[in-house]
BAFI-464036 format. One line per field, with one value per atom (N, C-alpha, C): atom name; x, y, z. Coordinates in pm, 1 decimal. Layout:
# BAFI-464036
atomo	[CA;...]
xx	[X;...]
yy	[Y;...]
zz	[Z;...]
***
This chain:
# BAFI-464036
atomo	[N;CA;C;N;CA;C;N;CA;C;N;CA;C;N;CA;C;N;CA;C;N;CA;C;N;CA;C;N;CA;C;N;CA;C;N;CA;C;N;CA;C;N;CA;C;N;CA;C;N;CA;C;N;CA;C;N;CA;C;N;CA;C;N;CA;C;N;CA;C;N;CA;C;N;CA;C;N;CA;C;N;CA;C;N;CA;C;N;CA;C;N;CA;C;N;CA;C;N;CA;C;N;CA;C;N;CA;C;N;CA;C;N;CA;C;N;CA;C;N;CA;C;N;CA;C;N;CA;C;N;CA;C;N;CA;C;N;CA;C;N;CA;C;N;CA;C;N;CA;C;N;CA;C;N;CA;C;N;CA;C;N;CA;C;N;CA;C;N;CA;C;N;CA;C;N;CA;C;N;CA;C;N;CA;C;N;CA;C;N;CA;C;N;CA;C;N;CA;C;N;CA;C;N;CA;C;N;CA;C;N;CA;C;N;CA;C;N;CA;C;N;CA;C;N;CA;C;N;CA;C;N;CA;C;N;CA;C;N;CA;C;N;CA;C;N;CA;C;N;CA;C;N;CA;C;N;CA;C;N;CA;C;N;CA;C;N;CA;C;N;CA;C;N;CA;C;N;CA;C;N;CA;C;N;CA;C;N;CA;C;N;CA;C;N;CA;C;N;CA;C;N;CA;C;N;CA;C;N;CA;C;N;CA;C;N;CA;C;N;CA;C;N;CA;C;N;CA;C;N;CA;C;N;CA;C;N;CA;C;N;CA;C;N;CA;C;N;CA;C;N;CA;C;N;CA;C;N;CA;C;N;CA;C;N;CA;C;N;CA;C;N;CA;C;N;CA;C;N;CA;C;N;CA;C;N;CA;C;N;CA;C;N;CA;C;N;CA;C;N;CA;C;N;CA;C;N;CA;C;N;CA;C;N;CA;C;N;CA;C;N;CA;C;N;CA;C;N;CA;C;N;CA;C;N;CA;C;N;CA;C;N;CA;C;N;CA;C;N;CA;C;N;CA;C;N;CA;C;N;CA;C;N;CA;C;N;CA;C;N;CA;C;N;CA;C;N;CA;C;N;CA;C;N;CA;C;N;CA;C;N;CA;C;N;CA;C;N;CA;C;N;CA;C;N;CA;C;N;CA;C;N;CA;C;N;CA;C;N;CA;C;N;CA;C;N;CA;C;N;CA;C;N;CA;C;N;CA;C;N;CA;C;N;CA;C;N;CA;C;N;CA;C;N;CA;C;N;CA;C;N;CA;C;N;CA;C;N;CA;C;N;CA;C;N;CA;C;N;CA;C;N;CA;C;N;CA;C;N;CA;C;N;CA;C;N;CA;C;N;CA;C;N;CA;C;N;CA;C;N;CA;C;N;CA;C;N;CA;C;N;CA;C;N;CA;C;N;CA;C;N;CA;C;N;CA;C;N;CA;C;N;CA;C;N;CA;C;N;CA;C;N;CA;C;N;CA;C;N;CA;C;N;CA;C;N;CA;C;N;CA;C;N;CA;C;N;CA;C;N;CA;C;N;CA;C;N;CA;C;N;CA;C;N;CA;C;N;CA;C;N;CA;C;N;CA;C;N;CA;C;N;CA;C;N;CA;C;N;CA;C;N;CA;C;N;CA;C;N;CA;C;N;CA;C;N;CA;C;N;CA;C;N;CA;C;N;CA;C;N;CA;C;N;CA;C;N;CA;C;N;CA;C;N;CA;C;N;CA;C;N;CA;C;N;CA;C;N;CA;C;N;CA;C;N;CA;C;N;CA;C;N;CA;C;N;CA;C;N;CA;C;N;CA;C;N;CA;C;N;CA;C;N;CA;C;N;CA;C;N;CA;C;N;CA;C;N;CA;C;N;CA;C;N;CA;C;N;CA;C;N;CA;C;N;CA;C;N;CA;C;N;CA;C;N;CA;C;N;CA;C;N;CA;C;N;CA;C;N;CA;C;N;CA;C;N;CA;C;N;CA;C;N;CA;C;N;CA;C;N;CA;C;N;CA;C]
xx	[10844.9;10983.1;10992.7;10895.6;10899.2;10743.3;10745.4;10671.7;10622.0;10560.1;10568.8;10384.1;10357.5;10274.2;10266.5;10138.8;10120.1;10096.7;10099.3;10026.5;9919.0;9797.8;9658.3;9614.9;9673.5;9657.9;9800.9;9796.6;9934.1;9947.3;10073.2;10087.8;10060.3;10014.5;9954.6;9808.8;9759.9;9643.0;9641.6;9523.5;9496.9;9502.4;9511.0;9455.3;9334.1;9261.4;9168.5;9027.1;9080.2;8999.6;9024.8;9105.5;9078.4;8967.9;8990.6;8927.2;8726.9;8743.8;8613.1;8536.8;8605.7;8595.5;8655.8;8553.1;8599.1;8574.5;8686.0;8673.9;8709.5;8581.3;8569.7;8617.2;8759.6;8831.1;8747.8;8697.0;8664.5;8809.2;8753.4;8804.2;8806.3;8870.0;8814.2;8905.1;8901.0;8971.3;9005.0;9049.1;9094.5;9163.7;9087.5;9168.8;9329.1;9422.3;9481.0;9488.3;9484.6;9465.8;9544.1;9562.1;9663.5;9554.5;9487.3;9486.3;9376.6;9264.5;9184.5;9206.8;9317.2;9386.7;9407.6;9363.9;9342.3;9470.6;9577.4;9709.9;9676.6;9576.7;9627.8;9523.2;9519.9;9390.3;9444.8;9432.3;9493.8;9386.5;9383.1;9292.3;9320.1;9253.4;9337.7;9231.5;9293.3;9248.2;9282.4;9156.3;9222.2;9256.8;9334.5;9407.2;9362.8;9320.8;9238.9;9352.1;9456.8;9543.5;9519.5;9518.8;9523.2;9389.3;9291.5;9161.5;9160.1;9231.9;9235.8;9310.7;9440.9;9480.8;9450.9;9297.1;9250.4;9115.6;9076.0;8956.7;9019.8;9128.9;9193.6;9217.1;9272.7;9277.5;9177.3;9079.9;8937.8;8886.7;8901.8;8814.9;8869.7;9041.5;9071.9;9037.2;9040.7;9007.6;8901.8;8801.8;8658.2;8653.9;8705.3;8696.1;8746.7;8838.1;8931.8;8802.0;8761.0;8714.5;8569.9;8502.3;8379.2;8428.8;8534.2;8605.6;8589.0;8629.2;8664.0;8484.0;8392.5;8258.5;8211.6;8245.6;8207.5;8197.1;8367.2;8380.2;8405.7;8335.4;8271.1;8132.8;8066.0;7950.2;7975.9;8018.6;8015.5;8044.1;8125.8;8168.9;8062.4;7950.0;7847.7;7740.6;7744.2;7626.2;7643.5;7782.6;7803.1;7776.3;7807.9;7779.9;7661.4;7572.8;7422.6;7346.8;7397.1;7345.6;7414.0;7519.9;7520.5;7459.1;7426.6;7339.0;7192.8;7210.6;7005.7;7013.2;7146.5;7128.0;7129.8;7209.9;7205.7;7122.8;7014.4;6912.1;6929.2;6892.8;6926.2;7016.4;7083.0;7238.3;7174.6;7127.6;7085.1;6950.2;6848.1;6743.3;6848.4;6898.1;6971.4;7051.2;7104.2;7179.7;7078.8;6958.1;6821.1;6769.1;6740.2;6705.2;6740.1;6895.8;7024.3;6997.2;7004.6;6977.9;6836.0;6736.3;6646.0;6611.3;6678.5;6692.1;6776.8;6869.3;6974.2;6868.8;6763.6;6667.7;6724.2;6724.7;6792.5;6742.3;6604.3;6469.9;6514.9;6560.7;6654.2;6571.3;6570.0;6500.5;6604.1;6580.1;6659.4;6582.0;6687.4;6651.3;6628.9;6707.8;6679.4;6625.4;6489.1;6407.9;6490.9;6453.1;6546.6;6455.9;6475.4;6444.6;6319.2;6333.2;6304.2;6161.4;6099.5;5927.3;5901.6;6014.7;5970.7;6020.8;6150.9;6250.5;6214.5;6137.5;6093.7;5962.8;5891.3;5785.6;5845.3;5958.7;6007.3;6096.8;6129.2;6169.1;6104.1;5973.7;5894.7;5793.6;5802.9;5755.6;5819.1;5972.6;6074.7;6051.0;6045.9;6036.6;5913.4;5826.0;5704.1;5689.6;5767.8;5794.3;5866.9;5964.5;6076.4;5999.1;5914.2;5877.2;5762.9;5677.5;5571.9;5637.8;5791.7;5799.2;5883.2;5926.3;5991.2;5863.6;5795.3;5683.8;5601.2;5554.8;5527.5;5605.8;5759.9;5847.8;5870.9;5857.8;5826.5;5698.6;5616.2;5484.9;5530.0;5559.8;5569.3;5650.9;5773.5;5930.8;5806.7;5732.3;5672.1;5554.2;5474.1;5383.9;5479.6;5621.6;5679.0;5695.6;5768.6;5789.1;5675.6;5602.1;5513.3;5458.2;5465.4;5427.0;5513.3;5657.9;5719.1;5719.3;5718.2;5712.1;5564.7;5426.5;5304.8;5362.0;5480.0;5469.1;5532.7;5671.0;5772.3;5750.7;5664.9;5632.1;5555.5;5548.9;5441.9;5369.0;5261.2;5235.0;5196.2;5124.4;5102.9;5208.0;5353.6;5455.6;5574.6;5567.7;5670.9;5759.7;5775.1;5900.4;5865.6;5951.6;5935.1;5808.3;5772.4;5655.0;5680.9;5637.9;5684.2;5783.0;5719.8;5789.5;5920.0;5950.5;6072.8;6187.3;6120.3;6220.6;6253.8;6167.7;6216.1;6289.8;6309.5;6355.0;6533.9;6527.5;6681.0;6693.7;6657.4;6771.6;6784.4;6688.5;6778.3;6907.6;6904.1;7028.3;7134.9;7075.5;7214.5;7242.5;7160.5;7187.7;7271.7;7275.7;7351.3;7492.7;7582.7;7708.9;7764.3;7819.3;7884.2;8035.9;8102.0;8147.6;8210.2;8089.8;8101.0;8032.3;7939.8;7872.5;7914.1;8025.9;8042.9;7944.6;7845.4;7770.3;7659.7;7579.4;7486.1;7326.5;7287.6;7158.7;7014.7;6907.4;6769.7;6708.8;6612.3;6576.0;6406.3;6291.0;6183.9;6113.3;6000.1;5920.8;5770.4;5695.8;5548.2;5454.2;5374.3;5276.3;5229.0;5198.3;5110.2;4950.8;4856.2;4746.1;4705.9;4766.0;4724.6;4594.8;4560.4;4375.3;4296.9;4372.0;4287.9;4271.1;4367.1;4414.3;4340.4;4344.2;4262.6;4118.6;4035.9;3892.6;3870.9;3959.4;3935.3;3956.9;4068.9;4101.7;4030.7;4044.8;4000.1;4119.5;4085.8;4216.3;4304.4;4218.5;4329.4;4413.9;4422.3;4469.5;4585.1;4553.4;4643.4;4696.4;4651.5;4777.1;4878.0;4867.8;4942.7;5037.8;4946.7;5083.1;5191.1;5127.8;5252.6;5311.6;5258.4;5360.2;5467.2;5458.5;5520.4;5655.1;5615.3;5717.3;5806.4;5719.9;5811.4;5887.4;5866.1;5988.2;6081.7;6041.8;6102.9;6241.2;6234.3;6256.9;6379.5;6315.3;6376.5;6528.6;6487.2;6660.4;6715.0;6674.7;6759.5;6900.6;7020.1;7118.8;7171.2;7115.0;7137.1;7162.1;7223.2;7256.2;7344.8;7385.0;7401.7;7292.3;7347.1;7247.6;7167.9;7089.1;6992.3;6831.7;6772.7;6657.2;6583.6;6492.7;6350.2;6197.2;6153.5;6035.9;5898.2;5757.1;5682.5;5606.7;5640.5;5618.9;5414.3;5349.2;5220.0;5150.2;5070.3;5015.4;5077.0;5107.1;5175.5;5347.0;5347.2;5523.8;5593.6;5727.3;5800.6;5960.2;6032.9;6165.5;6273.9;6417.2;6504.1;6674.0;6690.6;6817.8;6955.2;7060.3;7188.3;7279.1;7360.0;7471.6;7625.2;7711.0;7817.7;7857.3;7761.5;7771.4;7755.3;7818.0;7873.9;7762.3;7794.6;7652.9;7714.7;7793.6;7779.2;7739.8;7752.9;7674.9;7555.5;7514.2;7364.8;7261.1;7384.0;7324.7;7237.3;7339.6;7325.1;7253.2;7224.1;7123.2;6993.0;6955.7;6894.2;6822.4;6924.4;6883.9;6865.7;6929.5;6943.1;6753.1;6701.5;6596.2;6453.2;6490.6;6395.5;6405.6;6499.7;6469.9;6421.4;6427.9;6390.1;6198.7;6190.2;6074.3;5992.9;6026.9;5974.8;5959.4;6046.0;6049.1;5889.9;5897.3;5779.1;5652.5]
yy	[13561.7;13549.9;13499.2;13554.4;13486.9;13415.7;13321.1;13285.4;13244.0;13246.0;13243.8;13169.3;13069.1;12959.3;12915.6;12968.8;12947.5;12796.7;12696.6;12574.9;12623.1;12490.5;12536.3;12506.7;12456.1;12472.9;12459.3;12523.0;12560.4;12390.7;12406.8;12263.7;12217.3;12264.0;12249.1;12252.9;12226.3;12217.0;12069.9;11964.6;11864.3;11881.7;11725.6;11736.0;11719.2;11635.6;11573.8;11662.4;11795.4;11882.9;11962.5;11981.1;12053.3;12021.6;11847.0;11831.5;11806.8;11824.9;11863.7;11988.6;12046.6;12197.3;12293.8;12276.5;12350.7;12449.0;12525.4;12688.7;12746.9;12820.4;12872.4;13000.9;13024.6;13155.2;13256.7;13384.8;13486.6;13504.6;13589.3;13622.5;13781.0;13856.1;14008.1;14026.0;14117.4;14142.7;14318.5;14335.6;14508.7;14514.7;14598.6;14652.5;14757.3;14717.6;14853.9;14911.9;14987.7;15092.7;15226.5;15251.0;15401.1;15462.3;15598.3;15637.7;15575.2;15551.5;15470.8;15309.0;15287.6;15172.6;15063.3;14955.7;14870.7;14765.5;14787.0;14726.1;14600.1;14549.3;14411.4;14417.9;14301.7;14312.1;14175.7;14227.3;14159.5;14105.4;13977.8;13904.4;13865.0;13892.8;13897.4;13776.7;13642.8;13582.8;13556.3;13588.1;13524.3;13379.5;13415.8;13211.9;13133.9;13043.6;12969.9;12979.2;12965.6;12933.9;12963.6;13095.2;13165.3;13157.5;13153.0;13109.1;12984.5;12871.9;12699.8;12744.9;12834.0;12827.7;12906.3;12994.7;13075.1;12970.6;12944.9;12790.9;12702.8;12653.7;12518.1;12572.1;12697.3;12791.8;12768.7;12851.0;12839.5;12687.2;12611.4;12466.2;12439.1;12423.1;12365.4;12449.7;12546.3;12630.8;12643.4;12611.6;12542.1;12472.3;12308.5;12199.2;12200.1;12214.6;12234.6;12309.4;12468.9;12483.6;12387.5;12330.8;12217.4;12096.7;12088.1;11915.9;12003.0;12111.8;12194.3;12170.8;12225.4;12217.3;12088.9;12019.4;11873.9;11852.7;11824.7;11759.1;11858.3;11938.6;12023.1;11978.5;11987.0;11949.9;11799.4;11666.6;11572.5;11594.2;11640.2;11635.0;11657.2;11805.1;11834.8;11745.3;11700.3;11579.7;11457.6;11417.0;11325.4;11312.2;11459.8;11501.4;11539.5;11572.1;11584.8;11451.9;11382.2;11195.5;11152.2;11155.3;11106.4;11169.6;11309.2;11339.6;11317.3;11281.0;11231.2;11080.8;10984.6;10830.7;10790.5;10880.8;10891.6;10765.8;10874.7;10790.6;10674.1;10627.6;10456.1;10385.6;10437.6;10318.0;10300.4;10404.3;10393.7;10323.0;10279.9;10213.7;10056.5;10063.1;9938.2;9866.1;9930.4;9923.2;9839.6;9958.4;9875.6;9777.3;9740.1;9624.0;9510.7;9504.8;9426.7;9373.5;9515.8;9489.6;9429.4;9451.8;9385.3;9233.1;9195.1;9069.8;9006.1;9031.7;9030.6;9019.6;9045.6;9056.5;9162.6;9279.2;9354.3;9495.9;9523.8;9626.6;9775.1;9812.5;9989.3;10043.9;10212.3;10287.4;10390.4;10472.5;10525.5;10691.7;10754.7;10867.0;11017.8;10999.2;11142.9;11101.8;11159.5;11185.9;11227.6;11190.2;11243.5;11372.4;11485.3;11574.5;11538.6;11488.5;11463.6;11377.3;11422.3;11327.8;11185.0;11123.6;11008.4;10878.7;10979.8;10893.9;10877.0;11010.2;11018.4;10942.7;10876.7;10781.9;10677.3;10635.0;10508.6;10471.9;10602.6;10575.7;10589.5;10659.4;10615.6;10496.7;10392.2;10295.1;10191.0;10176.0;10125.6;10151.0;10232.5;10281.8;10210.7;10239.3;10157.5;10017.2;9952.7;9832.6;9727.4;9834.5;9791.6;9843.1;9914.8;9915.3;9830.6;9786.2;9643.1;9515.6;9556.2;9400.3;9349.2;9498.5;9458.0;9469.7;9512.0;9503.7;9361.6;9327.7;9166.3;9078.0;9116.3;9011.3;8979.0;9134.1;9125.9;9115.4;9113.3;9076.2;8896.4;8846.2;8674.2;8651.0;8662.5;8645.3;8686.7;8761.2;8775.9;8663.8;8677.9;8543.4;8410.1;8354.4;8257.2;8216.5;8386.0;8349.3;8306.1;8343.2;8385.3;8223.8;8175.2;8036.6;7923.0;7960.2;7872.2;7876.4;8016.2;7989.3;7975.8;7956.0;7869.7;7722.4;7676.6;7542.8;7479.8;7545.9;7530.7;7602.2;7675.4;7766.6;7745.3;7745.0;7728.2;7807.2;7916.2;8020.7;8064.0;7946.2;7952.0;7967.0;7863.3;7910.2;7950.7;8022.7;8063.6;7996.1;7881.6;7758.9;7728.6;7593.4;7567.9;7420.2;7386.0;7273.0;7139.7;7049.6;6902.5;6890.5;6899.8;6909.1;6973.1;7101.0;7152.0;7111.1;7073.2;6972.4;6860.2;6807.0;6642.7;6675.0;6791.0;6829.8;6836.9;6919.5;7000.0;6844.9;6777.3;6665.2;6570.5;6534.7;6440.3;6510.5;6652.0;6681.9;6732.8;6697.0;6682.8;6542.0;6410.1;6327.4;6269.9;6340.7;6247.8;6277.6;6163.7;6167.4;6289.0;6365.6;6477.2;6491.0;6440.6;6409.7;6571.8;6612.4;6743.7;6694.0;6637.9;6653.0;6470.4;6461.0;6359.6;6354.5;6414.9;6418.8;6500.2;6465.4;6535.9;6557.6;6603.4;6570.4;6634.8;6557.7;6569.3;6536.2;6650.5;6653.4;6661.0;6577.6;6600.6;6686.6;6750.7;6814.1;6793.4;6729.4;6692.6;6731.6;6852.1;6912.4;6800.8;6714.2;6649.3;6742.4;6669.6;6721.1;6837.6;6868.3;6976.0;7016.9;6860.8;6854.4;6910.5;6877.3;6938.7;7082.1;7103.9;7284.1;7319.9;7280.4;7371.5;7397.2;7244.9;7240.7;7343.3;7312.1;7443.7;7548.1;7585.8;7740.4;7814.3;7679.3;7750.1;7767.5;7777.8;7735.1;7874.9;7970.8;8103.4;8081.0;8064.2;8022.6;7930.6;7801.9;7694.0;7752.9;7832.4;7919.1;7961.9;8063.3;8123.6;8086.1;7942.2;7871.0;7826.1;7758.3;7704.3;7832.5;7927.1;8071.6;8073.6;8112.8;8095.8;7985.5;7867.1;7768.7;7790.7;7877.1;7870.0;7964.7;8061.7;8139.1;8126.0;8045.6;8015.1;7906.0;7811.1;7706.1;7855.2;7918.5;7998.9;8060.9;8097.2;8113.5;8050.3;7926.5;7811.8;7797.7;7811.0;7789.2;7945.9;8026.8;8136.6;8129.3;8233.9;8255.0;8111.5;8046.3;7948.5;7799.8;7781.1;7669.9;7592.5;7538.9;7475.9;7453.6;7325.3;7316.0;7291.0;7354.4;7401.4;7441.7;7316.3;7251.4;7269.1;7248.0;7211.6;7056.0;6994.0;6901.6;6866.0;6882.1;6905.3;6909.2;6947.3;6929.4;7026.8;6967.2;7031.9;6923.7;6866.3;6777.4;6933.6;6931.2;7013.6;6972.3;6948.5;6895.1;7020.7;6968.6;7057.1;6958.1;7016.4;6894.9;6983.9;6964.5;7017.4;6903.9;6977.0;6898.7;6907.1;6814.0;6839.0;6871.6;6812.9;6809.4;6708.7;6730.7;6580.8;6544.9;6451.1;6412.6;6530.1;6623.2;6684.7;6844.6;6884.8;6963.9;6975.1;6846.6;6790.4;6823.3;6777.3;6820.1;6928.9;7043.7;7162.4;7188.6;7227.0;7216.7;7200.2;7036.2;6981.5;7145.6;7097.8;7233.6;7378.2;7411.4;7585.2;7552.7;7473.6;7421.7;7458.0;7376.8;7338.1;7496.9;7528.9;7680.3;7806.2;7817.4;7905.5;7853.1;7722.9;7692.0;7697.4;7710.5;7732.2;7897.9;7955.9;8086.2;8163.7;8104.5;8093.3;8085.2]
zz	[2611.4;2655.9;2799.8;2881.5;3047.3;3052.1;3122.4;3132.9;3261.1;3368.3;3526.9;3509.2;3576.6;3648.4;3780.5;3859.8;3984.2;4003.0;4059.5;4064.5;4079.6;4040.8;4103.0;4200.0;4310.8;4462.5;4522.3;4648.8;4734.4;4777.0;4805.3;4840.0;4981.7;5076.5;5178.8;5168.7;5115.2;5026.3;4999.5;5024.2;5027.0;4894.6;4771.6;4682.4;4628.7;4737.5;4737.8;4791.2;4857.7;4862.1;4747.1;4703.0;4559.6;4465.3;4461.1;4405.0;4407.4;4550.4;4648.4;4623.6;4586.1;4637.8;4512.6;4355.3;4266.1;4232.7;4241.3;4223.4;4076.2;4074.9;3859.9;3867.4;3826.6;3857.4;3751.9;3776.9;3713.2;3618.9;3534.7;3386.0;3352.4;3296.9;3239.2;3137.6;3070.9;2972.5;2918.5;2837.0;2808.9;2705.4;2621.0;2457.1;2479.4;2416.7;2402.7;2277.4;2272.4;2173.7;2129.2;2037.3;2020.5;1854.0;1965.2;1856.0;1746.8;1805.5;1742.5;1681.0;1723.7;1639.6;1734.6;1759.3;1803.3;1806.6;1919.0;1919.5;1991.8;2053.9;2122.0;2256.9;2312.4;2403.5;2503.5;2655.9;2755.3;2841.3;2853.5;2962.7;3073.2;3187.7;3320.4;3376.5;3438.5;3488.6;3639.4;3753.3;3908.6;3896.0;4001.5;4003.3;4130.1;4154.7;4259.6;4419.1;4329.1;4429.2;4580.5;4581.7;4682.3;4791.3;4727.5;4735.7;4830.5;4725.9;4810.1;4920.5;4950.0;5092.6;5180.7;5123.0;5253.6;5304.9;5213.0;5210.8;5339.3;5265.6;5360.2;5514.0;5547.5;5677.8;5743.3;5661.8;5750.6;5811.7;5703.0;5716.2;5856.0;5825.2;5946.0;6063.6;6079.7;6198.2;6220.6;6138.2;6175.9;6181.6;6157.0;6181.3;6328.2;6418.2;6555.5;6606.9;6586.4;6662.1;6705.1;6573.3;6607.9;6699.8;6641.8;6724.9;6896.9;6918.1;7054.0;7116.7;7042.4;7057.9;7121.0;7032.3;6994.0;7157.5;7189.9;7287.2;7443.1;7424.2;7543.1;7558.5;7460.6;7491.4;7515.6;7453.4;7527.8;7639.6;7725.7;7865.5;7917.2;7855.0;7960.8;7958.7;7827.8;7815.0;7943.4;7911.3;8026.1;8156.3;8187.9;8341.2;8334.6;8256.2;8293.8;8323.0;8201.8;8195.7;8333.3;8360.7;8496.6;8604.1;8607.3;8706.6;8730.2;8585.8;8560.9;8587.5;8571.2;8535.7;8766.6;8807.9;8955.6;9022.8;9029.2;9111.4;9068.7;8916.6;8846.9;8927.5;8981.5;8985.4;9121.1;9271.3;9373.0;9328.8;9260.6;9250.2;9231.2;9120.3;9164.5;9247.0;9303.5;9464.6;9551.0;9534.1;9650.6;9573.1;9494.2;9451.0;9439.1;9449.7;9503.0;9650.5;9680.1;9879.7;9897.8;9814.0;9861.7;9792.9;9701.3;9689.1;9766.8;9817.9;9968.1;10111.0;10100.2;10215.5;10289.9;10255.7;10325.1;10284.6;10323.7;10292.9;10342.4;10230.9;10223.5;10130.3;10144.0;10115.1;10041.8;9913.2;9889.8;9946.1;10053.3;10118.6;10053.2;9925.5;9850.0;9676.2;9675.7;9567.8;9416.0;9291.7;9201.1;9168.3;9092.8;9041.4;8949.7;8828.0;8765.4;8730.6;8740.7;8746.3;8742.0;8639.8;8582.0;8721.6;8741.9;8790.8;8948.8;8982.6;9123.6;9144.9;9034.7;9060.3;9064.9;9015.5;9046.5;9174.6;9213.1;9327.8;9474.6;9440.4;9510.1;9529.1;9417.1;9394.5;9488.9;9421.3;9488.4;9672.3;9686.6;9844.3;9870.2;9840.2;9859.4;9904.0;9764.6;9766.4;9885.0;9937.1;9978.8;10155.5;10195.2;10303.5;10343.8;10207.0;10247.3;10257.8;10186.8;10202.2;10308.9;10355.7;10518.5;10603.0;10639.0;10708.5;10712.1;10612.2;10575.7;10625.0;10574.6;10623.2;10790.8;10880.2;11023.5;11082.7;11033.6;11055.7;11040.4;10960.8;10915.9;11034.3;11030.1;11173.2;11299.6;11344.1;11472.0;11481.6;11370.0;11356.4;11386.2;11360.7;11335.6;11488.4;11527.5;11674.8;11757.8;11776.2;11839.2;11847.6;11721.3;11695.4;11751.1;11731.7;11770.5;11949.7;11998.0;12137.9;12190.1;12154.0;12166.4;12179.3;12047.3;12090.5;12140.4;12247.7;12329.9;12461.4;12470.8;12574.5;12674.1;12812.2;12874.7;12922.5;12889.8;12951.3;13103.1;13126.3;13308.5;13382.0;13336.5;13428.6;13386.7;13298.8;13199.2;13199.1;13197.4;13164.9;13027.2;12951.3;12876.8;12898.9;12776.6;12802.5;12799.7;12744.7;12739.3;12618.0;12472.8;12389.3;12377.7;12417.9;12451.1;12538.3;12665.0;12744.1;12714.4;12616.0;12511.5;12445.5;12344.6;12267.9;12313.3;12420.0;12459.7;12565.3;12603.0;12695.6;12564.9;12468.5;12339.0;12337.1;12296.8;12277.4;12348.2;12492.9;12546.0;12589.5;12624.3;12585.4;12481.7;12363.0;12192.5;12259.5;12199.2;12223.3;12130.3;12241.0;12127.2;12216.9;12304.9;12370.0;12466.9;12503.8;12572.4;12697.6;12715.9;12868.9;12905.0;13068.4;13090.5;13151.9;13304.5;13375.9;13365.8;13467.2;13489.1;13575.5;13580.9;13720.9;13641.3;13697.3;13662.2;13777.6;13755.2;13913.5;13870.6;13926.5;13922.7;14060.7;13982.2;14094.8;14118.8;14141.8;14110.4;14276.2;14267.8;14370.6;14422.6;14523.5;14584.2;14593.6;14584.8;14602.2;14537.5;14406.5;14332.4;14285.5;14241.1;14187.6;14386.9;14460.6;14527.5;14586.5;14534.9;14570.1;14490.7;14368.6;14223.7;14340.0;14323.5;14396.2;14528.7;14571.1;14717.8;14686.0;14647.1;14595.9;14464.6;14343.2;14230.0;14150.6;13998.5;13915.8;13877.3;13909.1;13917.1;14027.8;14144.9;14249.7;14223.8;14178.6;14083.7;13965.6;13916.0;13859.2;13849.3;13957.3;14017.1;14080.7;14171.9;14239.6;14158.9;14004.6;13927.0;13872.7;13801.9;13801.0;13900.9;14049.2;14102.5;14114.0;14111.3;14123.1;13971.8;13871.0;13772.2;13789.7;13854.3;13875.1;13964.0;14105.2;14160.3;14101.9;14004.3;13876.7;13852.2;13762.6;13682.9;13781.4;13894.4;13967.1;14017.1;13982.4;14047.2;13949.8;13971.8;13909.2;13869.0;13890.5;13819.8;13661.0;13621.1;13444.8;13371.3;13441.5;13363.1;13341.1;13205.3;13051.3;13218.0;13221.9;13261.5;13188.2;13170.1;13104.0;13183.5;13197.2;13318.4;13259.0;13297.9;13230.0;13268.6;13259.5;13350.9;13186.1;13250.6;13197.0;13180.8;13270.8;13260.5;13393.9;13402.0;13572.3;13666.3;13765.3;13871.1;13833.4;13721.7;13751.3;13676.7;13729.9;13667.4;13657.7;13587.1;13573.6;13540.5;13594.1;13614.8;13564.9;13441.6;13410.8;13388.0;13425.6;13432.0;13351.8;13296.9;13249.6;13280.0;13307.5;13352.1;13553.6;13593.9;13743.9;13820.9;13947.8;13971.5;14116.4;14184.1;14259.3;14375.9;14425.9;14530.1;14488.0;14365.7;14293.3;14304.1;14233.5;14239.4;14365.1;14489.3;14595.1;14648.4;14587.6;14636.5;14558.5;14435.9;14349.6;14344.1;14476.5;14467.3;14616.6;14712.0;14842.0;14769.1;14698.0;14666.9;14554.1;14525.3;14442.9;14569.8;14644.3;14763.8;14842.7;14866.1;14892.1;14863.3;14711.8;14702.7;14634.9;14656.8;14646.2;14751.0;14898.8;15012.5;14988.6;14961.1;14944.5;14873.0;14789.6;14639.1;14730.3]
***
């Protein structure tokens, strides 16, 4: 006369997990009876229903709380990988800078064994090859002023004073004037012979320094051309300049 039917899953209940996820409802059964007499017999079956929407509860509330997991631990993963990838990005930094010619050291060690041999490698690397590289620049110098340099009278030599009046000679239309002044020892070969060539040394030392404050801090090219000649060239001065130049020269060479 009544008849009442649960669906077989709640409707918040995927269907597609139902059908995932099949549940074999238990069964029982029971005689009634009067009296030895056997009136009729009732079978009681559970119904899934209820089942699929304590199932579907859980899943999702285990699924959220894993997704929650999930992405906690990514975060810490991240921040560990970046605390381990660290040093990497500073090894590349210096390796940048030192293809830049520009020989940097990274100052703090990473933790980590693998990473701290490479950055001590790197360090390594990066301190032979600035060392080499100033060892080469001091050899260069050192070379270039041997072959512009004059050591007896600390002026510059022949080549160097050829060098700097070409170029103030070329028209660049900066220097209208200018004065050159020669200086050549009379009787030098014979000073050497009487005195001796430390002696003649010294004397041209001297005149080179004497050379050297002539004009004070401003551009002047001051030579010893070879021997006892020594040349003195200005640019941009006019013949009563020259003059004085020529006296404030002669003085402090008497001085010498």
């Amino acid at each position: 006369l009544v008849a009442k039917e649960l669906p077989h899953r709640p409707p918040e209940v995927p269907a597609w997990f139902a059908r995932l996820v099949v549940l074999e409802a238990p069964t029982t059964e029971s005689l009634i009876s009067a009296n030895w007499r056997e009136l009729g017999r009732v079978v009681v079956a559970s119904h899934p229903n209820f089942a699929y929407q304590q199932l579907w509860r859980t899943s999702m509330e285990t699924l959220w709380l894993l997704l929650a997991v999930y992405a906690a631990a990514l975060g810490v993963v991240g921040l560990f990988l970046k605390a381990i990838l660290k040093p990497l990005a500073q090894v590349r930094r210096t390796a940048q800078a030192i293809s830049e010619r520009n020989f940097t050291t990274i100052a703090v060690e990473p933790s980590a064994p693998e990473l701290r041999e490479v950055v001590r490698a790197i360090n390594s690397m990066s301190a032979n090859i600035r060392t080499i590289i100033a060892d080469e620049v001091a050899r260069a110098e050192a070379f270039r002023r041997e072959a512009f340099h004059d050591p007896v009278s600390g002026l510059d030599n022949r080549r160097s004073f050829e060098q700097q009046l070409g170029e103030l000679l070329r028209p660049r239309g900066e220097a209208h004037s200018g004065a050159l002044f020669l200086l050549d020892l009379n009787a030098f070969k014979a000073f050497n012979q009487r005195h001796g060539f430390r002696d003649g040394d010294e004397l041209l030392a001297h005149i080179g320094r004497a050379l050297a404050e002539v004009w004070g801090p401003r551009h002047a090219v001051r030579a010893r051309l070879g021997g006892a000649t020594f040349a003195l060239a200005v640019e941009n001065l006019d013949f009563e300049s020259a003059r004085k130049l020529a006296e404030s020269a002669c003085a402090h060479l008497e001085l010498a």
